[in-house]
N, C-alpha and C positions, 0 to 999 in steps of 0.2 A: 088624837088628842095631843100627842108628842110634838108634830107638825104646827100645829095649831099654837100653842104653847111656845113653841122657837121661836114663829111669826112674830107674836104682840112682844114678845119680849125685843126680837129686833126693830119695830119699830118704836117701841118705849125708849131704848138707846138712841136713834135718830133723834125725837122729842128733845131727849135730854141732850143730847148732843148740842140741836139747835138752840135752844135755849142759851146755850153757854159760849156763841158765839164760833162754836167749831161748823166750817161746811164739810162733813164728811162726806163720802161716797156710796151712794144709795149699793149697798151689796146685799141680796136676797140670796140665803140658801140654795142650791139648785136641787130640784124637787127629786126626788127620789123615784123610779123608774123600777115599775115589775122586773123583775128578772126574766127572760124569756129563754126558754129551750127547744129545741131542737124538735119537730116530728116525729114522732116514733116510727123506725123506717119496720118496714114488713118484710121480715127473709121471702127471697126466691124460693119457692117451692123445690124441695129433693127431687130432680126427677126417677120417674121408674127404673130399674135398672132394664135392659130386654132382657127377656128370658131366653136361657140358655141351650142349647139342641141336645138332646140325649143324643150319648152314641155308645155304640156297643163292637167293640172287636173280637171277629172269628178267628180262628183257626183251622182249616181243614186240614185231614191229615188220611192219608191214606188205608190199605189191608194188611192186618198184623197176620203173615201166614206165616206160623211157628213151627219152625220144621223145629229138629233132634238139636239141630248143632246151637241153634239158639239160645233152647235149655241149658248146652253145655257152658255159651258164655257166659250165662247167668248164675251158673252153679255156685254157687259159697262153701265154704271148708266144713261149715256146721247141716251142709244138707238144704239149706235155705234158698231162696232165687231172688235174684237184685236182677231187674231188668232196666232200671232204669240208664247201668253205665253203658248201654247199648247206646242211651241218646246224647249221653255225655256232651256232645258236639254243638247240639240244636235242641235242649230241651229246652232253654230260654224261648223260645219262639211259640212253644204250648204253655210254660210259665209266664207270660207277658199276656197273653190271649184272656179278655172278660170270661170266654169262655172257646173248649176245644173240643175237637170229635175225632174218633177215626172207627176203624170197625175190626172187630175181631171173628177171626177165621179160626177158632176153635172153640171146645167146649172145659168149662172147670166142673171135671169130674171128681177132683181130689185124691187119684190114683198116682199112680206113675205117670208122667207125663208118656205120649206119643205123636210122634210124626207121618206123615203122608201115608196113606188117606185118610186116616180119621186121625184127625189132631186133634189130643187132650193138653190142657195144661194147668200147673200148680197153680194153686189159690194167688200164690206171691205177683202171680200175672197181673191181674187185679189192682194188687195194692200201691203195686209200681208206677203203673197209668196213674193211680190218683196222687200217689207222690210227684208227678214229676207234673202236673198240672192238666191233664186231659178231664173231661168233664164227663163227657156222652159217649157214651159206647153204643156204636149201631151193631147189633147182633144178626140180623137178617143176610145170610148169605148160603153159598153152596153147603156150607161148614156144619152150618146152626142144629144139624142136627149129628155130629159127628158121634155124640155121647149121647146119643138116642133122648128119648124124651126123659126120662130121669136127669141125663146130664146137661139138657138143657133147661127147663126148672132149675137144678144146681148152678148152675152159671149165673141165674138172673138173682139168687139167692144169694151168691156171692159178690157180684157188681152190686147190690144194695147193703150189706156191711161193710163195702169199701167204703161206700158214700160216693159212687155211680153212677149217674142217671141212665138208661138204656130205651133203647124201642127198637122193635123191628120182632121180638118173638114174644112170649106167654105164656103164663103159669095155666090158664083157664080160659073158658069163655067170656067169663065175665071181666076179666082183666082184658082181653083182645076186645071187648063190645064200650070199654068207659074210654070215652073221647074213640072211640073208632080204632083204639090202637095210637093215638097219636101223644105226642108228649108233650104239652106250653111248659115254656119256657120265659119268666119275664126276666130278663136283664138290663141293669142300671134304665128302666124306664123304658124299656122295650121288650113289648112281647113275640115269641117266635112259635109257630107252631112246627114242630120234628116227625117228620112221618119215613120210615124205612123200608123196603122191598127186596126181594133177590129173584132172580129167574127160577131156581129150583134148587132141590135138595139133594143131587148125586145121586137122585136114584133113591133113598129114602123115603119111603111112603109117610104121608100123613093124615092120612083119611080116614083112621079114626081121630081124631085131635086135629082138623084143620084152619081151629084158632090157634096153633101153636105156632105157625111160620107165615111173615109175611109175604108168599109165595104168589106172583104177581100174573103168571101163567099158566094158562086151564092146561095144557098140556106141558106138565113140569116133568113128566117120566119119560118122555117120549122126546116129541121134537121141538119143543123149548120156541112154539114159530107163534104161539097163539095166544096172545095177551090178555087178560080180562079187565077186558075196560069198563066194566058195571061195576067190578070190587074198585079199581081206583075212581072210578068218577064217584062212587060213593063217602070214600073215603076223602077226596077232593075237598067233596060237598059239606062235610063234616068242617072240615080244616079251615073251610071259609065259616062256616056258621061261625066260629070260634073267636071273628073277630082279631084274629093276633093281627101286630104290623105285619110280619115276614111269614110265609111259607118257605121250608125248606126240606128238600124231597132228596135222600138216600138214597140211589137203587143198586144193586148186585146185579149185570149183565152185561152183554158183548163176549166176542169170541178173545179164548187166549189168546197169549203173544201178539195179538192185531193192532198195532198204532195208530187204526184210523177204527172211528165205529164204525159198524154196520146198520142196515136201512131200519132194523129192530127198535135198534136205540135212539135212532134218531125218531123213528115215528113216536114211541114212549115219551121219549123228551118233549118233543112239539105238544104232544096232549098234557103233557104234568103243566105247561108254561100258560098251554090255553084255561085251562083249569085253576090255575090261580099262586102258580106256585112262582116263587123267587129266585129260589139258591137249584138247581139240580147236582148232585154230590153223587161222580158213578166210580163205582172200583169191579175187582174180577178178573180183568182180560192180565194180569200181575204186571205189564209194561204202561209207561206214559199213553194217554191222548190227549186230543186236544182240551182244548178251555177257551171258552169267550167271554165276553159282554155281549149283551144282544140286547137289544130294544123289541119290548111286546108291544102288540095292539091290545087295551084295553076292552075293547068293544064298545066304548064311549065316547070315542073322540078322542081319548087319553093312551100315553106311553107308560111305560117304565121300564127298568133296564134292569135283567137277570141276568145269575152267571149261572154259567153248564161247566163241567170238567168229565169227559165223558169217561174216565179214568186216573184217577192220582195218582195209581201202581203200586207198588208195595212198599210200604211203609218199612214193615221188618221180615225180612226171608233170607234164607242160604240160597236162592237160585243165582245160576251164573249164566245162564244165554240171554242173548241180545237184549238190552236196556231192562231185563229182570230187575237190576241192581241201583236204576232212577226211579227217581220219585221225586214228590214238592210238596211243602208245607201251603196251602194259600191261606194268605191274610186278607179279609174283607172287613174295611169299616164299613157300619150302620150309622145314617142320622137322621133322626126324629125331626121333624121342622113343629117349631112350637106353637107357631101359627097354623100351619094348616093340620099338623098332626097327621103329615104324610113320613114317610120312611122308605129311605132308599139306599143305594148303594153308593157310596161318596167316597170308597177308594179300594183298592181290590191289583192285588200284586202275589206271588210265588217266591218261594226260597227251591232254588235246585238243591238234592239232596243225591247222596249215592250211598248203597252199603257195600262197604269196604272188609274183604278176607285178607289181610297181610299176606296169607299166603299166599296168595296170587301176586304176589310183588317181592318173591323171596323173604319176605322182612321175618324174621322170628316173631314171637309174642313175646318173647321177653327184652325186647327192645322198648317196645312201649308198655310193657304190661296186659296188653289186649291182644285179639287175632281178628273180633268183627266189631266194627262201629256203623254209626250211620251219621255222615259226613254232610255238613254245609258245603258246596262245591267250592260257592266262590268265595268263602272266606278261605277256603282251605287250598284256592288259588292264589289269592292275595297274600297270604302267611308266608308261602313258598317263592314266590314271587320278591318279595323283602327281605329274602335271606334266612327264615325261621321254616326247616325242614320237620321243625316237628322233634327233634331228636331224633330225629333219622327215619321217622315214619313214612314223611314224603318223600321218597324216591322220584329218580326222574320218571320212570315206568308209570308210578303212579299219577304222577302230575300232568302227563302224557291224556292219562285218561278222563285224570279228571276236565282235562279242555276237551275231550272227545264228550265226554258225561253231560257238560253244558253246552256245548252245541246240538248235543241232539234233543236235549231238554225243551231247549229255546227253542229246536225247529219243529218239535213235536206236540210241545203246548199251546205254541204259538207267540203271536204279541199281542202282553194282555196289558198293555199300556192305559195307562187310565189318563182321561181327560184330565187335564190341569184345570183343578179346583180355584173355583170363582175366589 
């Protein structure tokens, strides 16, 4: 109407224009034009993000054999026991760990502690592990029954008030019969199944109570030659039905003081690998062997690649002959593929470790405050090396050894060099 209305009025002006002798110039409005906007533009789609790979980091950790003098580093003024300033050195390495394991070579009887041959030890043992970050206590060893069957039940009683996990011995049958004796473990998205063994019991009967030690050998009192591979393939068979990503197999066996296995362990080992297993985790002989990466046949066409340590050595002991006093912490990463929902090993490295008597290096204890630790080598290389003795802890004597300590480490474990990740 408004348009229309401006028109005649502009031409009524013209009219009258002409009329009156003016030639004006024909000027019309210019028409007024929609406004026009833009296309509504369409956001790019967010894409997915990819999902991420679970992964999970071990710890392996060697045989806590507790002699006397242990005790004694441990002892506190109020009667108490702090074991954990024994790790003072390398307990980051079980602190950093999603999770940790070693195995303990006595029983918590709650008595007076004792040493060799039956080694008892105070509750504080226990609590110390779970302070200083170890997870899983494998209990299946020569030891397991040092505190006879009262003090084993006691032990597993006590590793469960610490907040413990354990396998390898048994309150009962019914406790050795749920999951086979085995223990799952799910961690940050990965499940593992823990299954423990030892060759024999010292001589200890258990044939009344023969769910009470996972004792891998029909002939455990005698000649320690004769395997029972119907209990492990049973117990295998279990560990697969379970579905976990990882199998990982404990065993207590091989001869002392020996740095190489014997045909024993190596036969045990090839059946635990063929049967399904991952990790093989061996202690007992109390010095290093070796360690690898091995690639299995699937029986499918398919690989995967397991680690064996056919000995980690002792963790924590007073013994002083030949490489008694090496050991290694090994760190294995785990990773989940999202995709296929396979799980493997994707990195897998050792910490040389030594326990150290100052006595044996004249040093007093009152120079450091201590007399035994258990030492990182090659940090404790590298310190000394920079000029940092330690306050006087590293002696040349000592530093001596500790390069003796890592070369025999490395030439006993082997090269456990992991492929360079894709």
């Amino acid at each position: 109407m408004k348009r229309a209305a401006a028109l005649l009025l502009s031409l009524a002006l013209i009219v009258f224009a002409a009329s009156c002798g003016a030639s004006p110039e024909l000027t019309l409005p210019a028409p007024e034009l929609p406004e026009l906007s833009a296309p509504p533009s369409t956001p790019a789609p967010t894409p997915e993000p990819a999902p991420e790979p679970d992964t999970v980091t071990l710890t392996l950790a060697g045989d806590l054999v507790m002699h006397t003098q242990l005790n004694a580093e441990a002892l506190n003024s109020d009667g108490s026991y702090d074991y954990t300033r024994l790790f003072e050195d390398v307990e980051h390495y079980v602190a950093d760990a999603d999770y940790a394991l070693c195995c303990l070579e006595s029983s918590l009887t709650g008595g007076t502690p004792t040493g060799y041959p039956l080694f008892t030890s105070p509750d504080d043992l226990a609590y110390s592990l779970k302070e200083m970050g170890f997870d899983l206590i494998n209990t299946a060893s020569n030891h397991s029954m040092d505190g006879f069957q009262s003090g084993l039940i006691r032990t597993l009683d006590v590793l469960d008030a610490a907040g413990l996990d354990h396998v390898g011995t048994y309150r009962s049958q019914a406790e050795r019969d749920e999951n086979n004796g085995i223990l799952v473990k799910e961690i940050n998205g990965i499940s593992i199944a823990f299954l423990d063994y030892t060759y024999g019991t010292n001589g200890i009967p258990i044939y009344n109570f023969p769910y009470a030690v996972n004792v891998y050998n029909y002939d455990y009192m005698t000649t320690l030659v004769s395997p029972n591979y119907d209990m492990l393939e049973a117990d295998m068979a279990a560990a697969r039905a379970l579905d976990t990503d990882i199998i990982a197999v404990s065993v207590h066996w091989g001869a002392e003081y020996m740095t190489t296995p014997n045909v024993y362990q190596e036969r045990v080992a090839d059946f635990l690998f063929e049967q399904g297993a991952d990790l093989v985790i061996g202690g007992h002989p109390h010095v290093p062997q070796p360690m690898e990466l091995r690639e299995i046949d699937n029986g499918d066409g398919t690989t995967r690649t397991g680690f064996i340590c056919y000995c980690l050595g002792n963790l924590l002991s007073a013994m002083r002959s030949d490489y008694t006093y090496l050991t290694a912490m090994v760190q294995l990463e785990l990773t989940k593929d999202p995709d296929t929902g396979e799980t493997s090993i994707t990195d897998c490295s050792y910490v040389p470790m030594m326990m150290v008597n100052l006595a044996d290096y004249g040093v007093p204890a009152s120079v450091a405050g201590w007399q035994r630790r258990l030492l990182d080598i090659r940090a404790a290389i590298a310190d000394y090396e920079s000029g940092d003795d330690r306050g006087g802890v590293i002696t040349q004597a000592l530093y001596a050894n500790l390069q003796k300590g890592l070369a025999d480490c490395e030439r006993i474990f082997g090269d456990l060099t992991f492929p360079t990740k894709a």
